[in-house]
Structures are given as C-alpha cells and as structure tokens.
N, C-alpha and C positions, 0 to 999 in steps of 0.2 A: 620533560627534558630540560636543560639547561636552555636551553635556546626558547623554549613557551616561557619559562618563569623570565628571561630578561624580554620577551615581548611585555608581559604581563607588566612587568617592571618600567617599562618605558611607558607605555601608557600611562601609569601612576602620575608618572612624573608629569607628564602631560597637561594630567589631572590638574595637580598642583600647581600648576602654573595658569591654567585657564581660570582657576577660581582666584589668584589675586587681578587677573584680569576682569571678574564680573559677567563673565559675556552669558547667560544661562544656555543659549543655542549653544556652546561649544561646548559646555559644562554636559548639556545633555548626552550631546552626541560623544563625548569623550564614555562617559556612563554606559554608553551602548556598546561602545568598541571594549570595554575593559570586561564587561560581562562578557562577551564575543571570546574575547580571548583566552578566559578562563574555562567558557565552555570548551572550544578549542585543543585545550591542552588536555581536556578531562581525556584523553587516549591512558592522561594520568588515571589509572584507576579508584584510587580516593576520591579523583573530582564529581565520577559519574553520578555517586546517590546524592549530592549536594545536586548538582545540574538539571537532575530531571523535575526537582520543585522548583526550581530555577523555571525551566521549559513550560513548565505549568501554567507559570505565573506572565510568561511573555503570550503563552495560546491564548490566556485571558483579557490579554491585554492590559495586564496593569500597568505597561512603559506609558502608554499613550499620556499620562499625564508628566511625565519626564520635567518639558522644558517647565509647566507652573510648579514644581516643587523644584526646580534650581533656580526658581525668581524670589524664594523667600531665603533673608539670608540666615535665621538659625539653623534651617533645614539644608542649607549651603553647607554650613560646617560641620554638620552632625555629618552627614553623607560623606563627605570628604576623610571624615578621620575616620567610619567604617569600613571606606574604601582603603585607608592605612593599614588599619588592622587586619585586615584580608590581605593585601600584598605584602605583610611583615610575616604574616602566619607563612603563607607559599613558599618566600624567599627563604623560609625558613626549614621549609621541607616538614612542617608539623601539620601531620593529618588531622587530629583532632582540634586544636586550633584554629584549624582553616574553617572547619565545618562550624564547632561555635561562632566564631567569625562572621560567614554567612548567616546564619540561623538568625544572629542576634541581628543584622542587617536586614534579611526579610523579613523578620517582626516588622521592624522598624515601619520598611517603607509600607509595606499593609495596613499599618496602625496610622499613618499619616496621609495614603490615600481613602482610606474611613471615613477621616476629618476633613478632606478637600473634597469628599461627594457631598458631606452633611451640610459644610459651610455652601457649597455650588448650591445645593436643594433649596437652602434656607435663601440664598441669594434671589433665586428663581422666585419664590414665593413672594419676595420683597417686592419685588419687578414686577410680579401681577397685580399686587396692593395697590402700587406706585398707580399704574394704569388705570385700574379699575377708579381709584379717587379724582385723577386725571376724564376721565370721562364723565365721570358724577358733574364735574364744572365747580 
C-alpha cells in the first residue's frame, strides 16, 4: 500500500542520515527496521518470494554480524546505496527491480559475511600463535 512504501521510505531516509552520522549501532539497527518493514509490507504479494530467503537468512542468523559490517566504511557505502536501489525500485512499484535489487543485496552481504568468518578464523589462529610463543618465554 501507499502508506508501507512511505514507511519503507522514511526509514530510507533515516538510513541516510545515520551513516553521515557514523554511529554503526544506529546504522545497524536502522538495517533491521528497513528489512522489518519491507517484510511487513510483503501482504504486498511480489514481496512474499523475495522474503522468505530473506527469513532464511535472519533463522540463520546472518544479522548477528550486522553492527561489524557497519564499522567498515566501504561496506558503509556499498550497503547504503543497495538499500537506495531497493527503496527506488518499491517507490517505484517495479516488481522485477525490487527482487534484482534484493537478490543482488543478499549476494552481497553472504559474500561479505564469508570474508568476516574467514578473516575472524584466521584472527583466532593469530591469537593462539601469539600465546602459545608467549608461553614458550
């Protein structure tokens, strides 16, 4: 309805304003409520098949890493203008759009929480080296 896409819409804006603020807690949480909202609307029946990989993807828990990918700032701006292209596509009432839109947005953040396990993993192992030389003396 008219009244979801100007929720959807206000969050955007939100959006946009919390990331020339930096805060990544706000950045997250905005990320959470815009997803919320889109799910929300999906009564729009275009939303539902986009949604439920959506659904998927939150039972998994991919959010949990939310706030450390809004603390790196390329992954700031990528996320930000995907979040554009998904609220330009809605505002625009273009089904197919929206779902590109999406689609190319969960690549995204799958493809970048990949690399924030691989980088955590390899950290971890660092941290055991570190120790283990540390007790050597």
């Amino acid at each position: 309805s008219d009244t979801d896409l100007k929720v959807i819409d206000t969050i955007f804006k939100k959006m946009e304003a919390a990331h020339t603020k930096r805060n990544p807690a706000d950045e997250a949480s905005l990320d959470a409520d815009f997803h919320l909202a889109i799910i929300e609307a999906s009564h729009n029946v275009i939303m539902l098949h986009m949604m439920r990989s959506m659904y998927q993807l939150l039972r998994e828990g991919v959010f949990y890493n939310r706030q450390v990918m809004f603390k790196q700032r390329t992954t700031r701006q990528t996320l930000l203008d995907q979040h554009r292209v998904i609220n330009d596509a809605l505002q625009a009432r273009d089904p197919e759009a929206s779902r590109a839109a999406v689609e190319v947005h969960m690549d995204y953040i799958e493809a970048a929480l990949q690399d924030l396990k691989i980088s955590e993993r390899n950290e971890a192992i660092a941290q055991q080296r570190y120790e283990h030389e540390q007790e050597r003396g």
